[in-house]
C-alpha positions in Angstrom: -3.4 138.9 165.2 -1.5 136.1 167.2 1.7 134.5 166.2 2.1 131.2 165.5 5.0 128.6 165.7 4.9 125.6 163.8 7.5 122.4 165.0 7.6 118.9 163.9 8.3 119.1 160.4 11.0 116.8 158.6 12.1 114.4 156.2 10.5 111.1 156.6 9.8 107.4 154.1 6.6 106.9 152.2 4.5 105.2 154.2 6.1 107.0 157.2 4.3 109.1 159.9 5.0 112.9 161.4 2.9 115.2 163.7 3.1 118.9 163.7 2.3 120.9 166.4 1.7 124.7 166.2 1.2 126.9 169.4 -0.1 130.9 169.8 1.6 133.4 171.1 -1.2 134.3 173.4 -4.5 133.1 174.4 -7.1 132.7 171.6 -10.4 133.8 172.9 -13.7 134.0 171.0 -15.2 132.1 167.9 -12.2 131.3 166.0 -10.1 128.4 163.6 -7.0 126.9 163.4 -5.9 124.7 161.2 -3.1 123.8 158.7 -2.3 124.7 155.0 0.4 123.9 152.5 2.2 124.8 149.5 4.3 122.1 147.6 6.9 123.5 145.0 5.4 125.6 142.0 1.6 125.4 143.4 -1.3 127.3 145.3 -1.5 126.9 148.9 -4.0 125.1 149.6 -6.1 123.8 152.4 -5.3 120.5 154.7 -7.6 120.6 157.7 -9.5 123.4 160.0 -10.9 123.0 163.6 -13.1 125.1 165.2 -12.5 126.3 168.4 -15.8 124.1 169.6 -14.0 120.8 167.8 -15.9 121.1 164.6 -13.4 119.9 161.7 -13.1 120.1 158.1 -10.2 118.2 155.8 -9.4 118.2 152.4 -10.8 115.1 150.6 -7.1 114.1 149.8 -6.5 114.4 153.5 -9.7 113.3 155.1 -8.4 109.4 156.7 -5.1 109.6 156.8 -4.8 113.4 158.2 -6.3 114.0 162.1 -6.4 117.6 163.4 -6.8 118.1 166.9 -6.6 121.2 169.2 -5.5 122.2 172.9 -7.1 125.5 173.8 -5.8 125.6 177.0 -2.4 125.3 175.4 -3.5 127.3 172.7 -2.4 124.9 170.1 -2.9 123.0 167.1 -1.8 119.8 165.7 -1.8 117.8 162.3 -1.3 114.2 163.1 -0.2 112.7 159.7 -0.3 109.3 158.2 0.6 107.1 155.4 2.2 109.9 154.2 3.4 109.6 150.4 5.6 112.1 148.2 2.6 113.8 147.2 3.1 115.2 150.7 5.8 117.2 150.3 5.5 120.5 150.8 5.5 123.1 153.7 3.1 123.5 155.6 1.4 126.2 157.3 -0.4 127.1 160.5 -3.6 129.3 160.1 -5.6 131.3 162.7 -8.6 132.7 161.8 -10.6 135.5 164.1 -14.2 134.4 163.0 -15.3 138.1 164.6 -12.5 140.3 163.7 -11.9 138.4 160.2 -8.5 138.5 161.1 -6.0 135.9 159.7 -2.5 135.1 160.9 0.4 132.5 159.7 3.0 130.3 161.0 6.3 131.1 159.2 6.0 127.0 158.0 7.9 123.7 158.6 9.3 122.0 155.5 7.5 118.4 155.0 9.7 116.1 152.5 8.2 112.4 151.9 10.7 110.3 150.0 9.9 107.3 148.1 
């Protein structure tokens, strides 16, 4: 398992914009996804947007348009570049790395997203 540090989380207006950034604690090697989760107040975590380790990406259809996930695997990082965000939003949200060969899964301790209106 690899540890995971999320940054970039805040309080921002609807309408407003934030990216979060997540890095490993070591070098990820081998078929493998990272990607970003959250849980909002009295609900399931649930899924935001994955990316492959070859670029391949999957969103949430509440998500897909307004969220874009990218990756640095040289950095070993993740990021969730987030837009015309609303209050819906709020929540906090996790980094997610997933060992496709080991079915291994690790978490970022999370970074607290609050959209006002």
């Amino acid at each position: 398992q690899v540890q995971l540090v999320e940054s970039g989380g805040g309080l921002v207006q609807a309408g407003g914009s934030l990216r979060l950034s997540c890095v490993a604690s070591r070098s990820i090697f081998g078929p493998n996804a990272l990607g970003w989760y959250r849980q909002a107040p009295g609900k399931q975590r649930e899924l935001v947007a994955l990316i492959t380790r070859d670029g391949s990406t999957n969103y949430a259809d509440s998500m897909r348009g307004r969220f874009t996930i990218n990756r640095d695997n040289g950095k070993n990082a993740v990021y969730l570049q987030m837009n015309s965000l609303t209050p819906e939003d709020t929540a906090v949200y996790y980094c997610y790395h997933r060992d496709l060969l080991r079915d291994l899964t690790s978490w970022g301790q999370g970074t607290q997203v609050t959209v006002s209106s």
